[in-house]
C-alpha positions in Angstrom: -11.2 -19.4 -75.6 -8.6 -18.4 -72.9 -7.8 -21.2 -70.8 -8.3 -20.3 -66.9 -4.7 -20.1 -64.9 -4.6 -23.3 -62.4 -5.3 -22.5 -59.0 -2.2 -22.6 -56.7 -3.1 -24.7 -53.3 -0.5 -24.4 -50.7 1.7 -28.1 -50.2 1.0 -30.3 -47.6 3.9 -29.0 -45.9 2.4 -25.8 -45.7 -0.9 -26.4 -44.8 0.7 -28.4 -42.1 2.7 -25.9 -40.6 -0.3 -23.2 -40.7 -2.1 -25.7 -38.1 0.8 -26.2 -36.1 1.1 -22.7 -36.2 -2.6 -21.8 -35.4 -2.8 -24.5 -32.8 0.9 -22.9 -30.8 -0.4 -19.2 -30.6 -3.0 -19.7 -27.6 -0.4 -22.0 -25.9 2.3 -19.6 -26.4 0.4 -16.8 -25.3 -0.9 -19.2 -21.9 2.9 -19.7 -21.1 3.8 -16.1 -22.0 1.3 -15.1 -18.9 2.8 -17.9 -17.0 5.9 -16.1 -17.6 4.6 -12.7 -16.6 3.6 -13.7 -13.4 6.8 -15.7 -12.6 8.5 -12.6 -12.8 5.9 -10.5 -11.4 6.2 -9.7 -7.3 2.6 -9.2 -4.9 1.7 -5.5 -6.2 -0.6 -3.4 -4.7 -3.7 -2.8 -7.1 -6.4 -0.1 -6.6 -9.9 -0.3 -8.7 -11.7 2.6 -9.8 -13.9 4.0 -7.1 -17.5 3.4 -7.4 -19.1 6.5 -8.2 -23.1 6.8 -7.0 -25.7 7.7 -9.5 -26.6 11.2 -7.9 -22.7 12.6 -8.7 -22.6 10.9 -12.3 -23.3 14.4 -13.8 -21.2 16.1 -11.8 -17.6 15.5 -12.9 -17.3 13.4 -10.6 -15.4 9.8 -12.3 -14.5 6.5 -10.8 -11.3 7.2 -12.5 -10.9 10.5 -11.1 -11.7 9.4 -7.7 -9.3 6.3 -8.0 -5.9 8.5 -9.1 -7.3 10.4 -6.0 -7.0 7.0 -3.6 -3.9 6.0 -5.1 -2.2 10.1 -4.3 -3.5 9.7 -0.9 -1.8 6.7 -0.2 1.0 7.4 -1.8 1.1 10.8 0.3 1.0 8.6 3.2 3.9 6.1 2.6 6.0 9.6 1.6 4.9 10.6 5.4 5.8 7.6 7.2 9.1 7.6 5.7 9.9 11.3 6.9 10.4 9.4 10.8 12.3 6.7 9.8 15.9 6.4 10.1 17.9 6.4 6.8 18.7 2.5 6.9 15.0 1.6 7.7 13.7 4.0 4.7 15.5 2.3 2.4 14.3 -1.3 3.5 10.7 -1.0 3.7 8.5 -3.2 1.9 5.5 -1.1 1.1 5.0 -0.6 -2.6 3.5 2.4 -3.8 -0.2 1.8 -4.8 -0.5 1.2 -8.5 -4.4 1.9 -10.3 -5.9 -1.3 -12.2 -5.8 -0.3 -15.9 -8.2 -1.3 -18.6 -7.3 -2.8 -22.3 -8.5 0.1 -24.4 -12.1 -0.5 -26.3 -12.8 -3.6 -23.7 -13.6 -2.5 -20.6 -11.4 -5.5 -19.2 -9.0 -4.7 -16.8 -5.3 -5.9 -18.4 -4.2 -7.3 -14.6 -7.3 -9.6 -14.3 -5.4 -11.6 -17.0 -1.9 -11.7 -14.5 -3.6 -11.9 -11.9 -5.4 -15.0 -12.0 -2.5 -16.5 -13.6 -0.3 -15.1 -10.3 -3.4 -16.5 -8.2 -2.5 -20.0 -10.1 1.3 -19.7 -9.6 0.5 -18.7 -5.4 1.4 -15.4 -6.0 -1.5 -13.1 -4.5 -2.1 -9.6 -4.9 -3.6 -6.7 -2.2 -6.7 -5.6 -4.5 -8.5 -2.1 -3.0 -11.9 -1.8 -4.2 -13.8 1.1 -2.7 -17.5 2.8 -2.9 -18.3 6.3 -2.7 -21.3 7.1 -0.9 -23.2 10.5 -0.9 -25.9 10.9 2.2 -27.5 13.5 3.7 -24.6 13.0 6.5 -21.7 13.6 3.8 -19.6 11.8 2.1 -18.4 8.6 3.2 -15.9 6.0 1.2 -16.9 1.8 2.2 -13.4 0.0 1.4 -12.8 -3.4 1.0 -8.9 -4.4 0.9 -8.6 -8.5 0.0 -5.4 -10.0 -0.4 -3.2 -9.0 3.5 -3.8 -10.8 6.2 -6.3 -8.7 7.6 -9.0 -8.4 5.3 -10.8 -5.1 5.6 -14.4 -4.7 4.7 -15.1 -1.1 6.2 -16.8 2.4 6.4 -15.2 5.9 6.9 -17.3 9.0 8.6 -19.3 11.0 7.0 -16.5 14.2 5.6 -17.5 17.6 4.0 -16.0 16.2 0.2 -15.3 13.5 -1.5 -11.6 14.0 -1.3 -11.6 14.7 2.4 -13.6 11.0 2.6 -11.1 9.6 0.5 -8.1 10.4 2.8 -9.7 8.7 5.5 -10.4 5.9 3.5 -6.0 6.0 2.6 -6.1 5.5 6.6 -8.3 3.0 7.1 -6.5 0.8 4.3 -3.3 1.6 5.0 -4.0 0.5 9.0 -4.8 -2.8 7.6 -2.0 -3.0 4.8 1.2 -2.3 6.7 0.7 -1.5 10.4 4.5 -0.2 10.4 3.7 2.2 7.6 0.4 3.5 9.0 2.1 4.2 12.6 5.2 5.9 11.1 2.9 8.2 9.1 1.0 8.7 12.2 4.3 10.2 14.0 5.2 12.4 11.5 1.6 14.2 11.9 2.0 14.2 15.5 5.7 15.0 15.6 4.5 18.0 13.2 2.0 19.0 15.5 4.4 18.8 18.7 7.3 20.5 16.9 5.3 23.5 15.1 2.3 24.0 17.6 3.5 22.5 21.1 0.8 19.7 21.2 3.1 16.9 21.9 0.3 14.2 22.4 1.4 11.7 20.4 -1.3 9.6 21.6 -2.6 7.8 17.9 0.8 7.6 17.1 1.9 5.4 20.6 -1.5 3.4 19.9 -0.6 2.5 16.5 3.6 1.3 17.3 1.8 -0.8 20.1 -0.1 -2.4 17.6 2.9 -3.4 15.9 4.7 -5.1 18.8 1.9 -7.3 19.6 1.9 -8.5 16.2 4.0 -11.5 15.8 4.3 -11.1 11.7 6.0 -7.9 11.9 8.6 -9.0 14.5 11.3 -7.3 11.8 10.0 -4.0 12.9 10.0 -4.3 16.5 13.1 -2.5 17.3 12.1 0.4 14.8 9.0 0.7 17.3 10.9 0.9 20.2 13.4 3.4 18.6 9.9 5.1 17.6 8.9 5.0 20.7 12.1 6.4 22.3 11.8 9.7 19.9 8.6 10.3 21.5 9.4 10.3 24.6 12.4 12.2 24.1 9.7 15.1 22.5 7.6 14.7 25.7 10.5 15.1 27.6 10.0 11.6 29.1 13.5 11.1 29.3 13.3 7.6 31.5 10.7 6.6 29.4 13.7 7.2 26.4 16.3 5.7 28.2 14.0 2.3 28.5 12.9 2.0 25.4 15.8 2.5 23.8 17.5 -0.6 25.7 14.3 -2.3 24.6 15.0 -1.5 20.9 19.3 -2.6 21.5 18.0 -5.7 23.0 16.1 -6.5 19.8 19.4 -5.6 17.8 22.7 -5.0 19.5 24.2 -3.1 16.6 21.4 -0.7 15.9 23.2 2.8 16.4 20.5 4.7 16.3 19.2 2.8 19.6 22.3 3.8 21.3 21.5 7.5 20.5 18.9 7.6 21.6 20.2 6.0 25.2 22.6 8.9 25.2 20.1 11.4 24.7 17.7 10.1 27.8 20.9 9.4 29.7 22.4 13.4 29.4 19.0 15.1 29.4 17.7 13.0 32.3 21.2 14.0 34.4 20.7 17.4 33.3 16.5 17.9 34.3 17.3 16.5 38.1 
């Protein structure tokens, strides 16, 4: 009779270092997040749009409808920054929107993991969840924007399509996310309006850089709303108006050249309309 071979069972040493081994993985992978979000700044992180049941045979995706959101807002950041001087364009803060992906074959979003480890480390997230709704009004879009000091929990109008909604919903969070942004995208609409049709109203636009100097948190961009400010007045031909409000904006920064411009301009155009 053959004899059977001995079985070969791994050393003690070995067996040990599998458990070690088996037992480091999960904290490993617990600091590995920890080291994610360490090196991870605040994003800004927009969820798939809620789709309702009646448009679910359409074409119509929450996917679809969220790379939708995030253009929009994109758009508008790409808008603001057309009225800013060069030196401000280059500092501002806003990020551009990014959409929450999912691990493939889970249906688990992969930032749910970094973010509650951010949420653990005090680093926070602006989350934009949004609903679309279908009526016999139109189409409206109910946002929700968590993680800015204004939290917004709000409705659009009703709009013709979805898209059309969507854009207004890009307003309504961007108004709540950076005021500074929202205002400056504002301007260039209305500065398009005065320059290629003659309507120089500016009168969203003025609300919306208002907004911003009586808000204490956004001090940094105070003299960028009286420069703002100055422009418009310039294009109404307010040219005392100018003159003021650029000494406002030089009295918030004594070096900003652009201020001083601006001074000249109401100064030579004033002299020249008496």
């Amino acid at each position: 009779m053959e004899s059977k071979p001995a079985e070969h069972k791994p050393g003690r040493f070995v067996a040990l270092l599998d458990i070690v081994t088996k037992a480091l993985i999960p904290i490993v992978l617990v600091w590995s997040l920890f080291i994610v979000g360490l090196n991870m700044k605040a994003r800004t992180l927009v969820e798939p749009v809620s789709v309702p049941t009646a448009l679910s045979g359409t074409g119509v995706t929450d996917v679809a409808l969220q790379q939708a959101l995030v253009i929009q807002l994109d758009s508008l950041i790409s808008d603001a920054r057309q009225t800013m001087p060069g030196d401000i364009e280059d500092q501002i803060e806003a990020d551009v929107p990014q959409p929450v992906i999912d691990m493939p074959g889970t249906g688990i979003s992969l930032q749910s993991f970094v973010q509650y480890t951010k949420q653990l480390l005090g680093i926070g997230d602006v989350m934009i969840r949004s609903v679309l709704i279908s009526d016999a009004s139109g189409y409206k879009v109910h946002v929700y924007v968590t993680g800015t000091s204004d939290a917004l929990d709000t409705e659009t109008t009703a709009e013709k399509t979805p898209l059309e909604a969507l854009s207004r919903a890009a307003m309504l969070v961007m108004q709540s996310y950076d005021k500074f942004v929202y205002a400056s995208a504002l301007a260039t609409k209305d500065r398009t309006a005065c320059y290629e049709r003659g309507n120089c109203d500016y009168t969203e636009s003025i609300k919306a850089l208002h907004e911003v100097l009586k808000d204490d948190s956004y001090v940094r961009y105070h003299k960028w709303s009286w420069l703002a400010l100055s422009k418009v007045d310039e294009d109404r031909h307010d040219f005392a108006g100018e003159v003021t409000k650029a000494l406002l904006a030089i009295r918030q920064d004594r070096t900003l050249f652009w201020a001083y411009y601006n001074w000249g301009i109401g100064l030579s155009e004033g002299f020249w309309c008496k």
